[in-house]
C-alpha positions in Angstrom: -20.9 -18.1 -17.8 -18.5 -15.2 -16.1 -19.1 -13.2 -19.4 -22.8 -13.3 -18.7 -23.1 -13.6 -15.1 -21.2 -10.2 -15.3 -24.1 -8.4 -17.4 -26.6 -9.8 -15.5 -25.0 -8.1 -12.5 -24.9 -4.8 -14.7 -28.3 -5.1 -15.8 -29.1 -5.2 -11.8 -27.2 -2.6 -11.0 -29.0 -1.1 -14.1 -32.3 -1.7 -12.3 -31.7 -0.2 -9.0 -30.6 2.5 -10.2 -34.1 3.2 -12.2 -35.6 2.2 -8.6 -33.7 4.8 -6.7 -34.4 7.3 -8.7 -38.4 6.1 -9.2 -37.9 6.5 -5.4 -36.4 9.9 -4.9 -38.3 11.5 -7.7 -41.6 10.5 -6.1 -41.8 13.4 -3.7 -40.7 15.8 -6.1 -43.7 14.5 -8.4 -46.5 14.4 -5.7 -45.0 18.2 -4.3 -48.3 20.0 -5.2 -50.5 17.5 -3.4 -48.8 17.3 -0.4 -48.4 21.1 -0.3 -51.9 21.0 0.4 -52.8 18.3 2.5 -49.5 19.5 5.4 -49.6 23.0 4.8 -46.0 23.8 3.4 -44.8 26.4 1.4 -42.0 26.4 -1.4 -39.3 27.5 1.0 -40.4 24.6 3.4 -39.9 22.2 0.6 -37.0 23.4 -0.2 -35.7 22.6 3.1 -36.9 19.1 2.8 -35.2 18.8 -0.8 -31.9 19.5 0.9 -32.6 17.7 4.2 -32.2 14.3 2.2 -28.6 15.4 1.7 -27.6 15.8 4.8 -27.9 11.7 5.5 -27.1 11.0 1.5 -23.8 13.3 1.3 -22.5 11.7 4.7 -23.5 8.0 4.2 -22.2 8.3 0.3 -18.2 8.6 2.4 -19.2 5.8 5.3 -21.1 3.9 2.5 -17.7 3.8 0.6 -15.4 3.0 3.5 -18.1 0.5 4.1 -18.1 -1.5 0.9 -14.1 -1.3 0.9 -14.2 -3.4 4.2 -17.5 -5.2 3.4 -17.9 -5.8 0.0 -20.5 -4.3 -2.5 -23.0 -7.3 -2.5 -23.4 -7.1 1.3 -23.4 -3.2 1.5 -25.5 -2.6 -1.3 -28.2 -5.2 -0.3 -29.2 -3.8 3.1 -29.3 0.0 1.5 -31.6 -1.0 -0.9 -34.0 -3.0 1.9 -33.6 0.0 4.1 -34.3 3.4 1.6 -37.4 1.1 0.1 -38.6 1.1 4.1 -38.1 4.6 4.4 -39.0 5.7 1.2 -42.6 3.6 2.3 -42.0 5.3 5.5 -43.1 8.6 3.7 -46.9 7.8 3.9 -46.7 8.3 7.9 -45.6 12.0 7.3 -48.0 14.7 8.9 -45.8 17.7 8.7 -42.7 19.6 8.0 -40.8 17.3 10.8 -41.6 14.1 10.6 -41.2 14.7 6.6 -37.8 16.4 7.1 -36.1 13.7 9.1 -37.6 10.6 7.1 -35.8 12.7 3.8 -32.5 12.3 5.8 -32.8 8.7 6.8 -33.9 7.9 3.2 -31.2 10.0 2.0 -28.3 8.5 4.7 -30.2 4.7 3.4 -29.3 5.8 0.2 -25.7 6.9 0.2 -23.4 4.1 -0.5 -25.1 3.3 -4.0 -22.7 4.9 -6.4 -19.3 3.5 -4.2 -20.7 0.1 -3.9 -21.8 0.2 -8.0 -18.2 1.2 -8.9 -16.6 -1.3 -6.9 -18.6 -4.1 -8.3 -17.9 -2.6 -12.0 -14.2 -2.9 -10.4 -14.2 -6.3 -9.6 -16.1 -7.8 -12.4 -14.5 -5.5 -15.4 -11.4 -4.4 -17.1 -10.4 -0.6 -17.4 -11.0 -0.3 -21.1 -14.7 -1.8 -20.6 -15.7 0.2 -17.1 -16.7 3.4 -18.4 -18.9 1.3 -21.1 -20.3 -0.6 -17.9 -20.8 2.6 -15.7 -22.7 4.0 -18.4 -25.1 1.3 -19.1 -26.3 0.7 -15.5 -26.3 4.2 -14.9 -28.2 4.9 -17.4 -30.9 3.4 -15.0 -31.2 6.7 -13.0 -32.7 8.8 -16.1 -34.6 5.7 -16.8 -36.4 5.5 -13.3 -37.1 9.2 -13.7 -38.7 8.5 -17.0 -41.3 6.1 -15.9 -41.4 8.0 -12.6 -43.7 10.1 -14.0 -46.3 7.7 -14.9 -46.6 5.5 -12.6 -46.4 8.5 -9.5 -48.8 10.5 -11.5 -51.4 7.5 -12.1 -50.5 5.8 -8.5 -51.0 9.5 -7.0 -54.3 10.4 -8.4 -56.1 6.8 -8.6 -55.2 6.5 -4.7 -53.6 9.1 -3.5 -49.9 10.4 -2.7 -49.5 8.0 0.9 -50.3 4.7 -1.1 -47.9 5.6 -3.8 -45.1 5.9 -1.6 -46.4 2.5 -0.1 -46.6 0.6 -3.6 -42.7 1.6 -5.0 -41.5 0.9 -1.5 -42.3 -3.2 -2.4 -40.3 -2.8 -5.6 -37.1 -2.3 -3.6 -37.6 -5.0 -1.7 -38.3 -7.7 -4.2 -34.9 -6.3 -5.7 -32.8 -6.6 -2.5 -34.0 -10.2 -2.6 -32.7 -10.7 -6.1 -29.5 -9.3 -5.6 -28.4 -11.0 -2.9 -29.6 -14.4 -4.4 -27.5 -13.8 -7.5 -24.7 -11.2 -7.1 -21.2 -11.7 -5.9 -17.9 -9.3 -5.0 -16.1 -10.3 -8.1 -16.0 -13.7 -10.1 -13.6 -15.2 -7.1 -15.9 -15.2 -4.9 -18.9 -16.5 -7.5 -19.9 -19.8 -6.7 -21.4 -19.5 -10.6 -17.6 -18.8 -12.0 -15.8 -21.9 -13.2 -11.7 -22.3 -12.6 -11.0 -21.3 -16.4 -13.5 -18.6 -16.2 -11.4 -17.2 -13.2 -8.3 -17.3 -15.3 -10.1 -15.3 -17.7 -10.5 -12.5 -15.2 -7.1 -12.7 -13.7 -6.0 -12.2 -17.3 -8.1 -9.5 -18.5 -7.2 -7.4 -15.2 -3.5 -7.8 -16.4 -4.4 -6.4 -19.5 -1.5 -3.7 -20.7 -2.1 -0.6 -18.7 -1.0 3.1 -19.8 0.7 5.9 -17.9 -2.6 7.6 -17.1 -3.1 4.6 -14.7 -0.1 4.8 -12.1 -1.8 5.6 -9.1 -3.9 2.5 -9.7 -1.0 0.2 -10.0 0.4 0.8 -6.3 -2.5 0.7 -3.1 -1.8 3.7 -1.2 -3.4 5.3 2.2 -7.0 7.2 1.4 -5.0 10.3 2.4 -2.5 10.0 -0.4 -5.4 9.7 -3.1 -6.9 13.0 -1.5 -4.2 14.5 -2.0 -4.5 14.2 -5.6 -5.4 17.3 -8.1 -7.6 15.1 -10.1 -9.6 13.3 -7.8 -10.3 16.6 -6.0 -11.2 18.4 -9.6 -13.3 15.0 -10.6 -14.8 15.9 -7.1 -16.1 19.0 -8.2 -17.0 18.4 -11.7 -19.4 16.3 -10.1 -20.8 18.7 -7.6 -21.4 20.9 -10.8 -23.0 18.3 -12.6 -25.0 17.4 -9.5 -26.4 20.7 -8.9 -28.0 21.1 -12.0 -29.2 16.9 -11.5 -30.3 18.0 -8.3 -31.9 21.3 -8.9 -33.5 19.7 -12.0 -35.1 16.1 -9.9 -35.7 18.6 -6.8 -37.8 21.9 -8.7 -38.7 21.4 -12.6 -41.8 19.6 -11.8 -42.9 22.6 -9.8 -41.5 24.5 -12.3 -43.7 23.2 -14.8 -46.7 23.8 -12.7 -46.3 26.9 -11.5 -44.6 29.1 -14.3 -46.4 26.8 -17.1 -49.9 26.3 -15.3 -49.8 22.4 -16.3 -51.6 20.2 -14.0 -50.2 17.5 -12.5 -51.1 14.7 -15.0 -49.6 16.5 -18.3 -46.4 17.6 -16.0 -45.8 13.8 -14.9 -46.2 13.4 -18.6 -43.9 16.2 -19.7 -41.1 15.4 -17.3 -40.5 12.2 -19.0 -38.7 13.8 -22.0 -35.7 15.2 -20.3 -35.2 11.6 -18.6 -35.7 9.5 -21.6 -33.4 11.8 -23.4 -30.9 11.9 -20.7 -30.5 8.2 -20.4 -29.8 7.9 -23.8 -26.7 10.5 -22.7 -26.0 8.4 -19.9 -25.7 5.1 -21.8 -23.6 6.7 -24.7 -21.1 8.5 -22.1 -19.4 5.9 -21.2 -18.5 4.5 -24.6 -17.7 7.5 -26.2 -15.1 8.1 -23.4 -13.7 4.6 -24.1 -13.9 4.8 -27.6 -11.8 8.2 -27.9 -9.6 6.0 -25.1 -9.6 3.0 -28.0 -8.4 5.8 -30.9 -5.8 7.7 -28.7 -4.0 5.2 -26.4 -5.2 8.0 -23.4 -7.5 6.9 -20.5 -7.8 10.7 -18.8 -7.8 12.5 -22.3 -10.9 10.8 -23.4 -12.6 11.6 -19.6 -11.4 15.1 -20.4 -12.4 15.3 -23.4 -16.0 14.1 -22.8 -16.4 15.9 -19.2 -15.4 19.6 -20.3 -17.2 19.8 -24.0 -20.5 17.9 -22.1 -20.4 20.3 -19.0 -20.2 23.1 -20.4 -22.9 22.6 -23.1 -25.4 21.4 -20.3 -24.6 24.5 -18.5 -25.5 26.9 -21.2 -28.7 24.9 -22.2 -29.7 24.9 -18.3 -29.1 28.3 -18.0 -31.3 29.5 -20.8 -34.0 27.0 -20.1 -35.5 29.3 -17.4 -35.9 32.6 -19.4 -37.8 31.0 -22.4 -41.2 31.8 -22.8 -43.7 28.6 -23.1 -43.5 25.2 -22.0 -41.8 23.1 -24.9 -39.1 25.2 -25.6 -38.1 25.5 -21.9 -38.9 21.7 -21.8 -36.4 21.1 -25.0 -33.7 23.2 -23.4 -33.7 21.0 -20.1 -34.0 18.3 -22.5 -30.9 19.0 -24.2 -29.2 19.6 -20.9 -29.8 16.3 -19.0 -28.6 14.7 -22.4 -25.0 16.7 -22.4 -24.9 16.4 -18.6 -25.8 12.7 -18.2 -22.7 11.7 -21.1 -20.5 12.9 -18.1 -22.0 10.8 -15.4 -20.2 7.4 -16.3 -16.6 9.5 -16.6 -16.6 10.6 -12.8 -16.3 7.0 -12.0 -14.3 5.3 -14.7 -11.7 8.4 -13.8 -11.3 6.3 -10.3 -11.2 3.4 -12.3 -8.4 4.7 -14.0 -6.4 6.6 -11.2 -7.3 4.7 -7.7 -5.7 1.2 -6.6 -8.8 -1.4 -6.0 -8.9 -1.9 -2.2 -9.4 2.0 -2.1 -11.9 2.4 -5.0 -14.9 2.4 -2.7 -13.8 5.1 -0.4 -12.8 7.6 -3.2 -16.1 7.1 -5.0 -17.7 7.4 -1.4 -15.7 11.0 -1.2 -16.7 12.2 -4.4 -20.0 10.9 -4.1 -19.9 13.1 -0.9 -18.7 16.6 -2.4 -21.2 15.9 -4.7 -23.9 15.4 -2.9 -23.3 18.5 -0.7 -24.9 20.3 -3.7 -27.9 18.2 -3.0 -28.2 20.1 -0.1 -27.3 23.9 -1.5 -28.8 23.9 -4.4 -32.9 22.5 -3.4 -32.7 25.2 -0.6 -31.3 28.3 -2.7 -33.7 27.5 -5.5 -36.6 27.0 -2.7 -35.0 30.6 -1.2 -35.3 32.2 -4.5 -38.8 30.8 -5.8 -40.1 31.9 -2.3 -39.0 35.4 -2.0 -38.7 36.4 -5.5 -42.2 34.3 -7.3 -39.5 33.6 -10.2 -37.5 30.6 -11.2 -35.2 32.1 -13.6 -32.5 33.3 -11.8 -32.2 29.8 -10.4 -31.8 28.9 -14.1 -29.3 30.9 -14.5 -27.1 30.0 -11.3 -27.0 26.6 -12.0 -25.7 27.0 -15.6 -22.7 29.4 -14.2 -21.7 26.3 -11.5 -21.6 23.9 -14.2 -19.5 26.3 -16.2 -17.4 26.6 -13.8 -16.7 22.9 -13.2 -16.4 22.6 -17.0 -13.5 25.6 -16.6 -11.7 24.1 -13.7 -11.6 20.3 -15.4 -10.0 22.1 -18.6 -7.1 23.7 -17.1 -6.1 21.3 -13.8 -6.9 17.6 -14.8 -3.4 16.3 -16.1 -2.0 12.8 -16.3 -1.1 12.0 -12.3 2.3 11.7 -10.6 3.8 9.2 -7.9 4.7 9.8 -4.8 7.3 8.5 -3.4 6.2 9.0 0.1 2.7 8.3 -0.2 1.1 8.2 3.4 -1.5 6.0 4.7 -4.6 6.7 6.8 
């Protein structure tokens, strides 16, 4: 039973995330109708893009702290019920406003969903099986942006862009019931785990550890862990890997429309490639990175490893994608770059796995998700700034490629096996 019972909470973790982001790609999918019906322009909806950031980056740190003190079942839970309200909220938009701050309470709604993830992961899981995990239900995000496309484009057109937001905002909800009927913190506090099955889990957490883990083995103060070279280089990494997510989910709809003419049924069609192809990235990530862990005995080599020759190679697809004339080869470059990209997105978080004691798992995801998210909010506006003043995407393009490069850079030459403290202080 605890072997199963801890899959089926993957597999709903796997389906919220496809739900979140079948959420938070709806707007960027329905863009060109509601352009017209409340009057806004690109650099308006840039704006709006970034506004959802505001509430995500901030509630991604309170949303950690939160499920540290809380739990994950309990935190999780009531985001999910509220960002399906708000997300449903979105019919009642009749301007730039009201449309900006129901972004940022969506987005706030939205923020602890990575910290609360990785802390059930880190409950239910061993280290030499979380990245595997991570990357199986978050291969859900690419997923939900897949079928996004579809179903927004058909729910969009056969009754307009309000009841869409109206009909995926009851998908949520029937999930949040779900979830809390079946999930639990960890298998001790399962009333669906048996006595021997909770052996089982004390004894696979006690599992031989390596030197790549000794931050993990002591708890230490939140201040001590930011204090850390690596989790402030994983930090970035994932701002660079989020600002080409997040300029790609925010502007390569409109993209498609408005350098590529395509109308807004063969775009929802066309924007399924780089998803489907992504989550196939997303759900090999993670076991590549523990398979390289398998062969060299080396939990942060194989994140390295995986994070630098990934990043860099989405970042010299994405930055070629906007220069290419015609729609399918810009389409296969993006392609190929949401696939190198999304084989990093389960390392971020198995790298706190490996690093951070358990009681402070949730916050430290929390701060990375933060730093991450705050290119949620640069990167939707600059691209809006530059679409709006210049007509042209392709500097944008480029611009994202060079941040990811960077990141790739930075991970390369600063991410090294951690050292102790011996005075490590508490917050």
């Amino acid at each position: 039973m605890f072997k199963n019972l801890r899959w089926i909470i993957v597999l709903l973790l796997f389906l919220v995330y496809m739900i979140n982001y079948l959420d938070r790609v709806a707007l960027s999918l329905t863009v060109p109708m509601i352009e017209k019906d409340l009057m806004l322009n690109a650099e308006q909806f840039g704006l709006i893009f970034g506004s959802f950031f505001f509430g995500y980056a901030l509630f991604n740190f309170i949303g950690g702290l939160a499920t540290d003190k809380f739990g994950p079942t309990l935190v999780l839970g009531v985001a999910v019920g509220l960002w399906s309200l708000f997300c449903g909220f979105t019919a009642l938009a009749t301007g730039f406003w009201s449309m900006l701050i129901l972004r940022v309470m969506f987005g706030m709604a939205e923020g602890p969903i990575c910290s609360s993830a990785n802390k059930a992961i880190n409950g239910w899981f061993p280290k030499k099986q979380a990245a595997t995990a991570m990357g199986f239900l978050s291969a859900g995000s690419p997923l939900g942006g897949a079928v996004a496309g579809p179903i927004i484009g058909y729910l969009s057109l056969a009754f307009g862009w309000r009841p869409a937001f109206v009909i995926i905002c009851t998908i949520g909800i029937v999930w949040m019931v779900a979830w809390f009927l079946i999930a639990a913190d960890n298998p001790l506090k399962s009333l669906r785990v048996s006595e021997e099955e909770r052996l089982l889990v004390a004894k696979l957490k006690e599992e031989q550890t390596t030197p790549d883990e000794e931050l993990a083995q002591s708890e230490h103060g939140l201040g001590f862990y930011l204090r850390q070279p690596i989790i402030l280089v994983t930090a970035f990494a994932f701002f660079c890997y989020n600002y080409i997510l997040f300029f790609f989910l925010s502007w390569f709809p409109a993209y498609l429309v408005q350098a590529h003419n395509l109308d807004i049924k063969s775009m929802s069609m066309t924007t399924m490639i780089p998803w489907i192809v992504g989550f196939v990235g997303l759900a090999l990530g993670g076991w590549i990175s523990d398979k390289i862990f398998n062969i060299t005995g080396k939990l942060l080599l194989s994140r390295k490893i995986v994070l630098v020759v990934s990043l860099l190679a989405a970042a010299i697809c994405v930055a070629l994608a906007g220069s290419v004339q015609g729609v399918y080869p810009a389409v296969t470059l993006m392609s190929v770059s949401i696939f190198f990209l999304y084989i990093t997105g389960a390392i971020y978080w198995a790298i706190i796995q490996d690093v951070v004691h358990k009681s402070r798992v949730g916050g430290i995801s929390g701060f990375i998700h933060l730093i991450g998210s705050i290119s949620g909010i640069i990167g939707p506006v600059v691209t809006g700034y530059i679409v709006h003043h210049t007509g042209k995407f392709d500097s944008a393009f480029i611009l994202a490629g060079v941040v990811a490069a960077l990141g790739a850079l930075l991970v390369l030459l600063v991410i090294k096996s951690p050292k102790q403290s011996v005075n490590p202080v508490s917050i």
